[in-house]
C-alpha angles and dihedrals in degrees: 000000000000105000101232080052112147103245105160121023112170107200125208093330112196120177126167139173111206105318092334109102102207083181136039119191100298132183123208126177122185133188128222102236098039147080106237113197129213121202137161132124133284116312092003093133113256100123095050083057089050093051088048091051092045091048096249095118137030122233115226091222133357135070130258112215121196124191078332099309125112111235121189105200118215099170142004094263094053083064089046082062098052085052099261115133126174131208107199122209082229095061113219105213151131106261090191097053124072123256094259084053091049099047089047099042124138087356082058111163114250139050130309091261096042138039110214099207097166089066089036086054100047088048093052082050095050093047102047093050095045086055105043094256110133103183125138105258091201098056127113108251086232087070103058131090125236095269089049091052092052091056081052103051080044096048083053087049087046091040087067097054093251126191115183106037120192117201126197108207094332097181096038091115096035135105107220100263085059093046095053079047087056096057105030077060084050099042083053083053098050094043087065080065092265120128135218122215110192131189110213141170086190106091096184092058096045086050088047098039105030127082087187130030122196113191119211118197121174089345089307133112101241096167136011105196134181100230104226087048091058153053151230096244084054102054100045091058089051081050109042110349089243137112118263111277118271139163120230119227121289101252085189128041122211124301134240107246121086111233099176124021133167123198120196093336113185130175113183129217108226097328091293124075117023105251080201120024130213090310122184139183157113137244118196132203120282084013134129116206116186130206124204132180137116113282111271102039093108108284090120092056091043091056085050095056095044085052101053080245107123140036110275146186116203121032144280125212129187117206086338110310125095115265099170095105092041122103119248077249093056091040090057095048093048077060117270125135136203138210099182122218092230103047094179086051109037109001113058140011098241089196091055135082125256098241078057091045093057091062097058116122082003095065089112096054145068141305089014085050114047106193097306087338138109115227113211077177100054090037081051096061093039094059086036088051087049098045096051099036084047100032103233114189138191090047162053131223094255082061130108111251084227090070102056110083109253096271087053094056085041096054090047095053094043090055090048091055100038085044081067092082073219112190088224133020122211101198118181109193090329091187101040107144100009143122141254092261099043093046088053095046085051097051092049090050090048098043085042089057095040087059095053090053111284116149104210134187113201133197119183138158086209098097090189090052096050091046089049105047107025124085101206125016119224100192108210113204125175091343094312131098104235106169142034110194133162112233093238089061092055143053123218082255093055091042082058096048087057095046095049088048095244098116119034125196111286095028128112130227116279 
């Protein structure tokens, strides 16, 4: 196979949903060889492109050519046959199974009669190990951390011999060396003639990772670059029309009083090992404090205990007092917030709609609760106050959150939480999904809210984002604190080093 051969050409695509046209008549063209990037903003489009490409969904006209021959795609698996396989941001997997069961399931090896999972072992082991994936095959998906559960959802793509791979913010959970892992594992990929199609908000990693960028702007194709021949100011204005996102000094530093404090604070795994492990530390008013560390080191347990959510051993005060006996419920009205870091599981109903959603977690106070009663008005002008201040697009307050693109749910959850006028903000990867604009638009709300007192703890897998907005770094690794830094003391590549245990506090580069 030549390498600049043409492997995937999308012709004329149109797609609509009532009287929406997600699509609107794109061209894409994809060569074998190569990474191919898609960007655009929220609810541009792209992933309805994908979902086309991967069989999930059905254009309304336009034709989808793959290696030269037209392919019509009736279902997902038709497009597994033709070599195209998807990894969603939102994983789809069996969180009771281990990771070999997951990547085999439902093309398991055997007969009919029989699974033959020693052979379906040793092939998730292989193939893990030839493409740069460690990852224990025999795990139980529950167990894993966000990164673990995307080599996973890569190994299942890999398992079915695909070809051509798309991948939906692949690194949004990834510190950069994984991230350079990530893509050394795709670029062997692509040398074997494959090609990788990746949807992406970071435009630095699209610039450092594409040979080819298509921008996608309200459902159309507004640039086609050629990524060594372009920029990231160039890029965001195809895309939004808006400056590269950045934070303004700091007029005030923090203030005095301690808003959010946690002593000795311990969650433990199973009884066994502490999942967090004897944590301490303070958040001031007007103060961001940012936690890094790889997923899985203990920042989930840590969200749960500040909740009132997990078993814990040490104590939690807010704004002084001791919370650690008080219900998430109690903790909330005493005036903490939360962005939390999954927004389909625990942030918002899909089914419901958003002047319901606004209510969520403020369902007990006014003006959503009017005396015993509950208020669909004042929930109303609640979703309506949200959708205008955080520009919230692709719905009203009478639609269903399921049908805003996932920025768009970000960015809604994100301006309920913040039109709480909250003391402290537990934000778990606040940006997580979104474009350039809306990122923008949320650091300048948080950053808004930090210098009119609020005390914030932010965790965030976007290394740029924590170095830009935090004020101190605590570095989490396997359930400890183990370093305190100042972001001007540290690069995204030194942050890394911390949170994957190669370098420790006090101790130079190598």
């Amino acid at each position: 196979m030549q390498k600049q051969e043409e492997l995937v050409r999308l012709t004329g695509i149109v797609k609509r949903f009532g009287a929406f046209t997600a699509n609107d008549r794109i061209d894409l063209s994809v060569k074998a060889g190569t990474v191919h990037a898609i960007v655009g903003e929220n609810g541009a489009g792209k992933s309805t492109l994908m979902k086309i490409l991967a069989g999930e969904e059905h254009p309304d006209e336009g034709t989808i050519t793959i290696a030269g021959e037209p392919r019509t795609f009736s279902s997902p698996r038709d497009a597994q046959r033709a070599g195209i396989g998807i990894v969603h941001q939102h994983f789809l997997l069996a969180d009771a199974l281990s990771v070999w069961e997951n990547v085999v399931l439902a093309d398991e090896p055997g007969s009919a009669l029989r699974l033959d999972s020693r052979a379906a072992r040793r092939s998730v082991e292989e193939l893990a190990a030839t493409n740069g994936f460690p990852v224990d095959v025999n795990a139980v998906v529950r167990e894993l951390g966000v990164g673990g559960r995307q080599r996973v959802e890569i190994l299942k793509v890999l398992y079915r011999d695909a070809r051509i791979i798309i991948l939906d913010e692949p690194t949004a959970v990834l510190v950069p060396s994984e991230a350079q892992s990530l893509f050394a594992a795709m670029r062997a990929f692509t040398a074997e003639g494959a090609a990788v199609i990746f949807i992406s908000h970071k435009l630095d990693e699209v610039l450092d990772f594409a040979d080819e960028i298509t921008v996608i702007r309200a459902g159309e194709v507004v640039g086609h670059r050629i990524a060594s021949e372009t920029s990231a100011a160039e890029l965001a204005s195809l895309m939004v029309k808006v400056a590269m996102p950045s934070v303004s000094p700091r007029s005030l530093p923090p203030g005095d009083d301690v808003v959010l404090s946690a002593d000795n604070l311990s969650v433990g795994l199973d009884g066994e090992v502490a999942a967090l492990d004897d944590v301490s530390f303070a958040v001031h008013s007007g103060e961001i404090v940012g936690i890094a560390g790889v997923e899985g080191n203990g920042q989930s347990e840590l969200l749960l205990a500040l909740l009132g959510r997990a078993a814990s051993t040490g104590t939690v005060s807010l704004g002084g007092h001791d919370i650690s006996a008080l219900t998430t419920e109690q903790r909330r009205a005493r005036g903490m917030a939360y962005i939390p870091e999954d927004r389909h599981k625990d942030g918002l109903v899909l089914s419901m709609a958003l002047r319901e959603n606004a209510a969520l977690g403020y369902h007990s106070r006014a003006p959503i609760k009017r005396g015993p009663w509950f208020s669909r008005s004042g929930a109303a002008a609640a979703a309506a106050s949200i959708i205008e201040k955080f520009d919230v697009r692709g719905g009203s307050v009478a639609s269903l959150a399921s049908s805003l693109s996932g920025g768009n749910q970000q960015k809604f959850i994100v301006g309920r939480e913040l039109g709480s006028s909250p003391d402290v903000l537990i934000a778990a990867h606040p940006t997580r999904g979104v474009d350039i604009g809306a990122q923008s638009a949320v650091w300048t709300e948080l950053t808004a809210a930090r210098d009119r007192g609020l005390g914030m703890l932010l965790i965030s897998a976007d290394l740029d984002e924590l170095l830009s907005l935090s004020d101190r770094l605590l570095v989490f690794y396997k359930g400890r604190i183990v370093a305190e830094l100042l972001p001007s003391d540290v690069d995204a590549q030194e942050l890394g080093e911390y949170m994957t245990g190669v370098r420790r506090q006090g101790e130079a580069a190598a």
